[in-house]
N, CA and C atoms as an extended XYZ file, in Angstrom:
432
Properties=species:S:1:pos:R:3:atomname:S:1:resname:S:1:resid:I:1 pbc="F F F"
N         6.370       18.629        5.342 N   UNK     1
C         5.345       17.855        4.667 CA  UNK     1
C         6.000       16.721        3.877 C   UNK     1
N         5.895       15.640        4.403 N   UNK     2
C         6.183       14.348        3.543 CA  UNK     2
C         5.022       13.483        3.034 C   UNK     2
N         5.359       12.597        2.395 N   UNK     3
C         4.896       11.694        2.065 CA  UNK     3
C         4.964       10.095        2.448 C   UNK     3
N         3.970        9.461        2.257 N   UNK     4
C         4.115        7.989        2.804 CA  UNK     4
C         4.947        7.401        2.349 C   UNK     4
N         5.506        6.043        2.326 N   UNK     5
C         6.124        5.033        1.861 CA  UNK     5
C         5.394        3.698        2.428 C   UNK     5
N         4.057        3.844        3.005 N   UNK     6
C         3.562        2.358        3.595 CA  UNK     6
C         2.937        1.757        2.185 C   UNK     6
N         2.575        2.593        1.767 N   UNK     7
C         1.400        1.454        0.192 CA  UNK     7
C         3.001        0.928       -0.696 C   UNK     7
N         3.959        1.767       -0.867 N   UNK     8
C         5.123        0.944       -1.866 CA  UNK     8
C         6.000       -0.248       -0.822 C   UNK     8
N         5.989       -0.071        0.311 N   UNK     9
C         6.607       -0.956        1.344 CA  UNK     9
C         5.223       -2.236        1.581 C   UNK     9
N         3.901       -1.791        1.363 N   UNK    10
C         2.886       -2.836        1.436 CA  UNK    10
C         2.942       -3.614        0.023 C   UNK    10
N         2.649       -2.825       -1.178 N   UNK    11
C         2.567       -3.410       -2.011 CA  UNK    11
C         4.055       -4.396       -2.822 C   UNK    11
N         5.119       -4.028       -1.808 N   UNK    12
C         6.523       -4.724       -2.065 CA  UNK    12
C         6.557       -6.396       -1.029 C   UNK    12
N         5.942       -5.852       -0.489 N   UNK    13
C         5.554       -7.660        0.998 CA  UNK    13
C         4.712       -7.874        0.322 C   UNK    13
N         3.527       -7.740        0.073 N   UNK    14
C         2.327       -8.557       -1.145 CA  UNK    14
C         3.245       -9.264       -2.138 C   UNK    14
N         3.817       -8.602       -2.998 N   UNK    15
C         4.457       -9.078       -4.431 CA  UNK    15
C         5.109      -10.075       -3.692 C   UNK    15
N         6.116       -9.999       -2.934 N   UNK    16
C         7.325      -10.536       -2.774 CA  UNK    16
C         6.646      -12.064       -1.892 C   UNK    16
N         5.432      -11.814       -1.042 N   UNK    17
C         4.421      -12.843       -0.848 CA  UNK    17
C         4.325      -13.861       -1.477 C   UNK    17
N         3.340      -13.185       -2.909 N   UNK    18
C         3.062      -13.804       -3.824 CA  UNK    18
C         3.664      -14.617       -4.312 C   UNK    18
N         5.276      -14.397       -4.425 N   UNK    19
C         5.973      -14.730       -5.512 CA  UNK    19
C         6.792      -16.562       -4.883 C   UNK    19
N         6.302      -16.445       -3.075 N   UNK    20
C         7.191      -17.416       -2.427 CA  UNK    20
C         5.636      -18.835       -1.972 C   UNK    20
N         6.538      -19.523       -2.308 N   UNK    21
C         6.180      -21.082       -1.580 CA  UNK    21
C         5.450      -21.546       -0.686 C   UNK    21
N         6.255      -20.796        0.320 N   UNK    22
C         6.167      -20.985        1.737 CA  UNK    22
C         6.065      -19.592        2.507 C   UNK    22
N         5.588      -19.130        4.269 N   UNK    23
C         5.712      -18.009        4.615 CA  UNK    23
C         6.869      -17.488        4.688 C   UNK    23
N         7.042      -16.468        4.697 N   UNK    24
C         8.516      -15.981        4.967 CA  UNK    24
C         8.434      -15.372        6.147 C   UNK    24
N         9.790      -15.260        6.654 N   UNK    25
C         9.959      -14.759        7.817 CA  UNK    25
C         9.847      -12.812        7.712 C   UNK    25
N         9.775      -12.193        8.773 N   UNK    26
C         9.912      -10.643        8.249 CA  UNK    26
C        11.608      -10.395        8.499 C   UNK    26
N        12.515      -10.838        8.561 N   UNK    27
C        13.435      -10.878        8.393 CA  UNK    27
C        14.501      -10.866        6.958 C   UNK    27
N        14.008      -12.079        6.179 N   UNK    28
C        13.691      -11.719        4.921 CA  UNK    28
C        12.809      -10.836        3.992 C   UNK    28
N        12.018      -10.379        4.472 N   UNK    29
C        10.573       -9.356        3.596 CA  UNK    29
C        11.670       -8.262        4.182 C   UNK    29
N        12.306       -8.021        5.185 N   UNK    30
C        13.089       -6.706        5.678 CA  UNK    30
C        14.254       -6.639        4.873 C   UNK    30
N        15.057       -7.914        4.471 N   UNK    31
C        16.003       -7.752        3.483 CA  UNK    31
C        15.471       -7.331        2.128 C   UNK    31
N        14.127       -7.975        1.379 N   UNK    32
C        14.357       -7.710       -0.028 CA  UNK    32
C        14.058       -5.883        0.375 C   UNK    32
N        13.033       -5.637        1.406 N   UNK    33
C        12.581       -4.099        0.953 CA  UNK    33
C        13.833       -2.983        1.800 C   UNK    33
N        14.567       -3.856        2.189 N   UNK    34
C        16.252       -3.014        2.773 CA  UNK    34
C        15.475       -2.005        3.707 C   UNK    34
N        14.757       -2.617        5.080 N   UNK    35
C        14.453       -1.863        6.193 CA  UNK    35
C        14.646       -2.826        7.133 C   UNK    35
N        14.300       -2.259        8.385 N   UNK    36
C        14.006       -3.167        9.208 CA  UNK    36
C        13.240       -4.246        9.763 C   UNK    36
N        13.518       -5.465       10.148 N   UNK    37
C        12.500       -6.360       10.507 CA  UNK    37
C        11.164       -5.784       11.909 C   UNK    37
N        11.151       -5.252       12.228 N   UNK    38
C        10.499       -4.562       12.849 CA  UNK    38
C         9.025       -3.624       12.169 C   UNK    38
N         9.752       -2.525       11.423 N   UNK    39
C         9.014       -1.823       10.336 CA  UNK    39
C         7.998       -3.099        9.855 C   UNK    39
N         8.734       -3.753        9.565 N   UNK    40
C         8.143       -5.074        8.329 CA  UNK    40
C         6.993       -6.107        9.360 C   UNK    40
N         6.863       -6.013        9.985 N   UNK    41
C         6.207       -6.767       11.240 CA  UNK    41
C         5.299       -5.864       11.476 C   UNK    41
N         5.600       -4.505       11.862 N   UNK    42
C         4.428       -3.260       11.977 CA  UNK    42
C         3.296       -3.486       10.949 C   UNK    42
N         3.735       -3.665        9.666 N   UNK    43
C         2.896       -3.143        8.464 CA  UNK    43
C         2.173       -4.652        7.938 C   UNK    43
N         2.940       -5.772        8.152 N   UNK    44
C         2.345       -6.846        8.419 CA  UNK    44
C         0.992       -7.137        9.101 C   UNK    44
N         1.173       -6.257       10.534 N   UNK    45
C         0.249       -6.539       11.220 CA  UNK    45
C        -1.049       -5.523       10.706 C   UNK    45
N        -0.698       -4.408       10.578 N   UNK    46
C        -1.974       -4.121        9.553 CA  UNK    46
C        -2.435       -4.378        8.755 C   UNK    46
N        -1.607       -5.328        7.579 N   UNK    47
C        -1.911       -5.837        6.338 CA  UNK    47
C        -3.009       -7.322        6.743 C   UNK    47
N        -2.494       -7.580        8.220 N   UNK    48
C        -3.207       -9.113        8.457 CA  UNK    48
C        -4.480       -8.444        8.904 C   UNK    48
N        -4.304       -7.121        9.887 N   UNK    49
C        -6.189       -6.818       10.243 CA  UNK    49
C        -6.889       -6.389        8.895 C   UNK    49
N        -6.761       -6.013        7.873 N   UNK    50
C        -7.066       -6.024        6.544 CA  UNK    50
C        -7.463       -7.004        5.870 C   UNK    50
N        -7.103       -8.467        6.491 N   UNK    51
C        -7.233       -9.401        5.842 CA  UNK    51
C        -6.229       -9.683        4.630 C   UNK    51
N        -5.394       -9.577        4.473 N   UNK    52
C        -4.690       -9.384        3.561 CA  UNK    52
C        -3.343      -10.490        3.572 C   UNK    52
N        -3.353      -10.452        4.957 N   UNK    53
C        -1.875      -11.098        5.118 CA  UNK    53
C        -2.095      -12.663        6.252 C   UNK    53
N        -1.495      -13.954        6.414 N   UNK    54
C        -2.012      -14.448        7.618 CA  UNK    54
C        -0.327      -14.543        8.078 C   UNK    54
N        -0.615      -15.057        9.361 N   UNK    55
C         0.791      -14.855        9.883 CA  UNK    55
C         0.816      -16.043       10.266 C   UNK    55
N         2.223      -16.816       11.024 N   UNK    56
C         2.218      -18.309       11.251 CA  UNK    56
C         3.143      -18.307       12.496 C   UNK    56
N         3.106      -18.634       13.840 N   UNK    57
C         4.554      -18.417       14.462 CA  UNK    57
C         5.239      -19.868       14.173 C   UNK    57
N         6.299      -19.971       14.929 N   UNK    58
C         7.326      -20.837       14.877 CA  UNK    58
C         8.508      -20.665       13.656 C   UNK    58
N         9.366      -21.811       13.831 N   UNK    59
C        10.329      -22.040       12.987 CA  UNK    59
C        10.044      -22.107       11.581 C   UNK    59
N         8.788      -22.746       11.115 N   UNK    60
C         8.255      -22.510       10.014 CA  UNK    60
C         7.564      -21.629        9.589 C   UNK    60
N         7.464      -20.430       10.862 N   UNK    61
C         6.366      -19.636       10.150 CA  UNK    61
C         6.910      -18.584        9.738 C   UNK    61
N         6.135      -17.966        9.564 N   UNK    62
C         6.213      -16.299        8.673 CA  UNK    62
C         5.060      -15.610        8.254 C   UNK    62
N         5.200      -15.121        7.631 N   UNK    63
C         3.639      -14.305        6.667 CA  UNK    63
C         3.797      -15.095        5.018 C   UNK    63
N         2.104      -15.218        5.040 N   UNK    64
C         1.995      -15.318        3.335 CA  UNK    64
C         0.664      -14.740        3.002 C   UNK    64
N         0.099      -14.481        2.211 N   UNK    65
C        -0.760      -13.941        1.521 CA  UNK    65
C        -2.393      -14.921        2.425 C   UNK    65
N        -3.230      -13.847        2.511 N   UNK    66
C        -4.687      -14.428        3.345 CA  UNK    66
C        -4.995      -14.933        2.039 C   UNK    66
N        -5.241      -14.458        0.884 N   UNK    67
C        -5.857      -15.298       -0.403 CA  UNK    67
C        -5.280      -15.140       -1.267 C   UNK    67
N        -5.679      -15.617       -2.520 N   UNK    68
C        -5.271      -15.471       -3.905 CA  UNK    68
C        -4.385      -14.332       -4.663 C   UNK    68
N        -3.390      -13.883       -4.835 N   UNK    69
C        -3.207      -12.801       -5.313 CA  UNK    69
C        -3.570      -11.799       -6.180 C   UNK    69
N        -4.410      -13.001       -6.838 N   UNK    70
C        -5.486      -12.559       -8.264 CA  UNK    70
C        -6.750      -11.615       -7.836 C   UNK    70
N        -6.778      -11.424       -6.726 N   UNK    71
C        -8.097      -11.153       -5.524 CA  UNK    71
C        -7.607       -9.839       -4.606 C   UNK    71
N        -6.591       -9.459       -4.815 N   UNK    72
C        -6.127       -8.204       -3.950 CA  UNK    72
C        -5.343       -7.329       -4.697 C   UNK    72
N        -6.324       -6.257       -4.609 N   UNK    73
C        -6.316       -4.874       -5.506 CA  UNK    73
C        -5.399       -4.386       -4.986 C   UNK    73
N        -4.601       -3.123       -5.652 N   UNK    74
C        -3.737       -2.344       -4.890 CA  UNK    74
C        -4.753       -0.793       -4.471 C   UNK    74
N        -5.811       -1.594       -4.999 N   UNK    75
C        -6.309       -0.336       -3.829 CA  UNK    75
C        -6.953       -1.186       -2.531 C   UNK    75
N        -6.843       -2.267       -2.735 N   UNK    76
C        -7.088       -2.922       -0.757 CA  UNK    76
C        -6.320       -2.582       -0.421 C   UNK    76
N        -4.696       -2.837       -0.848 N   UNK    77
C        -3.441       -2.112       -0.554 CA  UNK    77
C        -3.660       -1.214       -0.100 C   UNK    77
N        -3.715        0.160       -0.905 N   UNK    78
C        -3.513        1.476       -0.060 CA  UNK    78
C        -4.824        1.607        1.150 C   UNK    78
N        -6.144        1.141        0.582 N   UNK    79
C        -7.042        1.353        1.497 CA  UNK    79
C        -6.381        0.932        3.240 C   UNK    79
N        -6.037       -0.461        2.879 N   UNK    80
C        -5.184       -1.220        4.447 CA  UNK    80
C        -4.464       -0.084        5.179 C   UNK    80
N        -3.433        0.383        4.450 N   UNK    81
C        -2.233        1.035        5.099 CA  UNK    81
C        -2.155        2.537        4.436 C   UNK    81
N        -2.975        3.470        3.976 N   UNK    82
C        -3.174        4.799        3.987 CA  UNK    82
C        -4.556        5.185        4.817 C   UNK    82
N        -4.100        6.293        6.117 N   UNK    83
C        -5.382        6.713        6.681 CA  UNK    83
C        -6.026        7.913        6.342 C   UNK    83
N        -5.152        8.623        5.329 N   UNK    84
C        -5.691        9.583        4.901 CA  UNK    84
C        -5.804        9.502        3.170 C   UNK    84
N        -6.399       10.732        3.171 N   UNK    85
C        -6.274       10.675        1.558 CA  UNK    85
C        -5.334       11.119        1.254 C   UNK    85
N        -4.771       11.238       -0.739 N   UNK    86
C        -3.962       11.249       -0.806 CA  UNK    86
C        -3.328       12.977       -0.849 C   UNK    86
N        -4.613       13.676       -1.086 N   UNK    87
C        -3.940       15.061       -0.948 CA  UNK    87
C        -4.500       15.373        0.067 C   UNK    87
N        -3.865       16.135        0.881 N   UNK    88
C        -4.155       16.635        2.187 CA  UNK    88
C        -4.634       18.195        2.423 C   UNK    88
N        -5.284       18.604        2.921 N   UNK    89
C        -5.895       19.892        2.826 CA  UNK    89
C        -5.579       20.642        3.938 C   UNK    89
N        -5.835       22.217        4.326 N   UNK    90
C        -5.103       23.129        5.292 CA  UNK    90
C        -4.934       22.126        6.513 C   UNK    90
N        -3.989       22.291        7.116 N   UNK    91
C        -3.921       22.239        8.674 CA  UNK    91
C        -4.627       23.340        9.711 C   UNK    91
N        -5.012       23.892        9.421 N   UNK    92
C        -5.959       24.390       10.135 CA  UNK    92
C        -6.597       25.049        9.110 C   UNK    92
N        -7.745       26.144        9.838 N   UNK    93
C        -8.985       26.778        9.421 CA  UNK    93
C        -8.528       28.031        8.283 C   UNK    93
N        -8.669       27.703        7.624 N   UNK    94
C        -8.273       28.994        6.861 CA  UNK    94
C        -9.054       30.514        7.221 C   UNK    94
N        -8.610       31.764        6.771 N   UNK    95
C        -9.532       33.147        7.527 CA  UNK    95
C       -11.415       33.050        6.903 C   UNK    95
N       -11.929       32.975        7.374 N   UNK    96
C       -13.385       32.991        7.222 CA  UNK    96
C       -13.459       34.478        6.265 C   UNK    96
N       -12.916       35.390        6.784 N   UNK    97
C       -13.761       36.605        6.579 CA  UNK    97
C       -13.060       37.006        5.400 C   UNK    97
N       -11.658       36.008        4.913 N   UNK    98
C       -11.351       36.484        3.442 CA  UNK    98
C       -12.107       35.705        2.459 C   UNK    98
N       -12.374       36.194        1.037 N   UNK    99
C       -13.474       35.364       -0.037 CA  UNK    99
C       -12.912       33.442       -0.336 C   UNK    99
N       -11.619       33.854       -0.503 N   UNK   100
C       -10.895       32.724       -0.870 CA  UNK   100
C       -10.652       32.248        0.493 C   UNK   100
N        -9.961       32.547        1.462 N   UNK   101
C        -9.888       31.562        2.847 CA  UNK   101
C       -11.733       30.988        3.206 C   UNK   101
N       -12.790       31.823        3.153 N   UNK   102
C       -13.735       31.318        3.365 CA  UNK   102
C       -14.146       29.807        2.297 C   UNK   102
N       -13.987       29.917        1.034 N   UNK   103
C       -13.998       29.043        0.191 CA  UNK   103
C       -13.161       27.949       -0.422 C   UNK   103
N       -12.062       27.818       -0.266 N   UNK   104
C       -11.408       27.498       -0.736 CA  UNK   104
C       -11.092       26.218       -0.385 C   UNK   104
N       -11.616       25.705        0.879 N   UNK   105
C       -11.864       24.484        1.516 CA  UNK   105
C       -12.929       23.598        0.388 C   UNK   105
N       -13.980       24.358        0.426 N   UNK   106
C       -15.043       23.771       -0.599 CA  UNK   106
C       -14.552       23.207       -2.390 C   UNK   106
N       -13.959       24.491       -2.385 N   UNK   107
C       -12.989       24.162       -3.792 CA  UNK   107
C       -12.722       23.223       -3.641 C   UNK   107
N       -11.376       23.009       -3.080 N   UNK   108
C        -9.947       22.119       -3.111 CA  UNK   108
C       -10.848       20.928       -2.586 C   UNK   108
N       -11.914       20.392       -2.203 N   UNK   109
C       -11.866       19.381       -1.700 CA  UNK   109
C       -12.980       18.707       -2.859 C   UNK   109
N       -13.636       20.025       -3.492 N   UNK   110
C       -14.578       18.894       -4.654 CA  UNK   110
C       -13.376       18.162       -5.599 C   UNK   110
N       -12.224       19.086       -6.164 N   UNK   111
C       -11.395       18.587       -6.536 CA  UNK   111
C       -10.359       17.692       -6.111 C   UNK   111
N       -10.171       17.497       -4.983 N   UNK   112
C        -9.142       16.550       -4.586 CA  UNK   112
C       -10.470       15.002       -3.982 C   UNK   112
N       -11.441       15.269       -4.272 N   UNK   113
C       -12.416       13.798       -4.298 CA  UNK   113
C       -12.150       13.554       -5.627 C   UNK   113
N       -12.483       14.275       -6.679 N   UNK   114
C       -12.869       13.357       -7.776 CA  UNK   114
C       -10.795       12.472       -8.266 C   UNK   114
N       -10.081       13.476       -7.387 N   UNK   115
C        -8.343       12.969       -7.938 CA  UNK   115
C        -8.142       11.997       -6.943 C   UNK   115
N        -9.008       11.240       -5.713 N   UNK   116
C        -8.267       10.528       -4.892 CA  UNK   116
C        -9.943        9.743       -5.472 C   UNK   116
N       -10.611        9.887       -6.288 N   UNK   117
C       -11.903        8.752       -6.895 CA  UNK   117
C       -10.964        7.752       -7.948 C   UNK   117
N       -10.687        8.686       -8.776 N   UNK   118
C        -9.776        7.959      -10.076 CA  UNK   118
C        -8.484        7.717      -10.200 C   UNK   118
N        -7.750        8.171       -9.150 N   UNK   119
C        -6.465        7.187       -8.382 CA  UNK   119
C        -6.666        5.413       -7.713 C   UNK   119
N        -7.797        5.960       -7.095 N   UNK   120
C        -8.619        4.721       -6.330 CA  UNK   120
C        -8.662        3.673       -7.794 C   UNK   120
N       -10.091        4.479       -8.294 N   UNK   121
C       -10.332        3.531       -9.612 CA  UNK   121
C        -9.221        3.166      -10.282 C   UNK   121
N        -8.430        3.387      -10.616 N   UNK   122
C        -6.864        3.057      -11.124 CA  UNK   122
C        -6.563        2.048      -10.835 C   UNK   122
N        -6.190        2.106       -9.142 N   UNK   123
C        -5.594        0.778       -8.065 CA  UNK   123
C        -6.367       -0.140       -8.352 C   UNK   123
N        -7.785       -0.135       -8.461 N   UNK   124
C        -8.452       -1.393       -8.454 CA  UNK   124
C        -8.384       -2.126       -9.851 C   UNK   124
N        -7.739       -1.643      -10.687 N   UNK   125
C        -7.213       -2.461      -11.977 CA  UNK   125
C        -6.105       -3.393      -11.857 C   UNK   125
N        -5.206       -3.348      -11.093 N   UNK   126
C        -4.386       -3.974      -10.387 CA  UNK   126
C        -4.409       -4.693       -9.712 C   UNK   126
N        -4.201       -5.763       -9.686 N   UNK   127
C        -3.552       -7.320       -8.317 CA  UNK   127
C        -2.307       -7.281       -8.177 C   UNK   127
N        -2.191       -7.972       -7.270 N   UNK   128
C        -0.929       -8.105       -6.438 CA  UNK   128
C        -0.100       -9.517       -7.372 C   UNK   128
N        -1.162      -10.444       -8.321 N   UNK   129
C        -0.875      -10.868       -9.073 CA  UNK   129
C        -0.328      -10.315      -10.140 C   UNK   129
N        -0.960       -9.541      -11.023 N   UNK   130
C        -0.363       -8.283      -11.787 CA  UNK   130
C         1.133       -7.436      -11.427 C   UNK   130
N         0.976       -7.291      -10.557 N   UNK   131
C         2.704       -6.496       -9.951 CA  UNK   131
C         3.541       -7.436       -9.868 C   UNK   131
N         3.143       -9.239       -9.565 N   UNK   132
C         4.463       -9.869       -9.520 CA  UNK   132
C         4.512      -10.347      -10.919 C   UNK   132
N         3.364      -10.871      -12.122 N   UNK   133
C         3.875      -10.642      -13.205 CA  UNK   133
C         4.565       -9.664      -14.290 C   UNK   133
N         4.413       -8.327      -13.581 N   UNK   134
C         5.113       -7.035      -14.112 CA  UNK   134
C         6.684       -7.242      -13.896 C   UNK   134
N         6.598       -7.355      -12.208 N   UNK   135
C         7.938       -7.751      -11.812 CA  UNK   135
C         9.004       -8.943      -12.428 C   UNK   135
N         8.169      -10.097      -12.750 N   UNK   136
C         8.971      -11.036      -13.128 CA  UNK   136
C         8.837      -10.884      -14.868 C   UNK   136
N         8.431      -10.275      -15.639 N   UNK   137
C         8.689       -9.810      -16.774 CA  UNK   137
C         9.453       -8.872      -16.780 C   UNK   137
N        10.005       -7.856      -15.816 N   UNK   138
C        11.107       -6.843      -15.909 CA  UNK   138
C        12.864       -7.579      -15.498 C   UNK   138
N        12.241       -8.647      -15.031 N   UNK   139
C        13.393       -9.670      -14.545 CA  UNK   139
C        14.141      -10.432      -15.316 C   UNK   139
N        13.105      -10.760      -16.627 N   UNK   140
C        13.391      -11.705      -17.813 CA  UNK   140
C        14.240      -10.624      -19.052 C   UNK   140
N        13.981       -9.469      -19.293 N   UNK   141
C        14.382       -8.830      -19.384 CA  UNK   141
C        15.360       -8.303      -19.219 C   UNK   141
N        15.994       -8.141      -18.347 N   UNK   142
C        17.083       -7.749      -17.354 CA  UNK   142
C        18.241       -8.606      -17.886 C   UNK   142
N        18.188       -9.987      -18.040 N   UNK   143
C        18.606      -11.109      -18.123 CA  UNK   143
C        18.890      -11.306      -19.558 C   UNK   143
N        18.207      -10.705      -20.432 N   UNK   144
C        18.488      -10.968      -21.832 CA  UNK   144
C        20.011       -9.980      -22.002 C   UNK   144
């Protein structure tokens, strides 16, 4: 049982988006997040059916941000590139005919809505603007 890394690898190409001029290539977006240009092109391309990202070919192109950064939540983020929720429930059927295997589906899942409601609500306090001013205030910092 693992865990993702697409919403911190999405929300690291957003910031790092944000923060540039011009598109960048995924070559560079693969250097700052130290993976492959490939990976970075994968998650791109979901981030662009999301609307999130536009892409450009040629020598000048690359990816940059579909809009404003001020305008994209990090929960469009995870919404884009998480297909599940965030806690995951049995892999299969639990025993019917025990009290707790019969129930326990019902449990765990009123509770893991209202923890993947106010995770959600959380993200949507956040822009992608917000994370690169976090970022470039931890930078200034750094520097003192």
């Amino acid at each position: 049982m693992s865990t993702s890394s697409r919403f911190a690898v999405a929300v690291h190409i957003l910031t790092l988006l944000a923060s540039a001029d011009a598109p960048l290539p995924s070559s560079l977006i693969a250097g700052s997040v130290g993976t492959n240009p490939a990976l970075i092109r994968r998650l791109i391309g979901v981030l662009a059916q999301a609307g999130l990202v536009s892409t450009a070919m040629g020598a000048a192109g690359g990816a940059s941000l579909a809009r404003p950064a001020d305008t994209i939540t990090l929960r469009d983020v995870f919404r884009a590139v998480e297909s599940d929720s965030l806690i995951a429930l049995h892999a299969g059927a639990p025993n019917p005919a025990c009290m707790v295997g019969r129930e326990i589906t019902g449990a765990l899942t009123r509770i893991t809505d209202k923890a993947q409601a106010a995770m959600e609500e959380n993200l949507a306090q956040t822009t992608i603007a917000g994370m690169l001013a976090d970022v470039e205030r931890s930078a200034r910092a750094r520097r003192r």
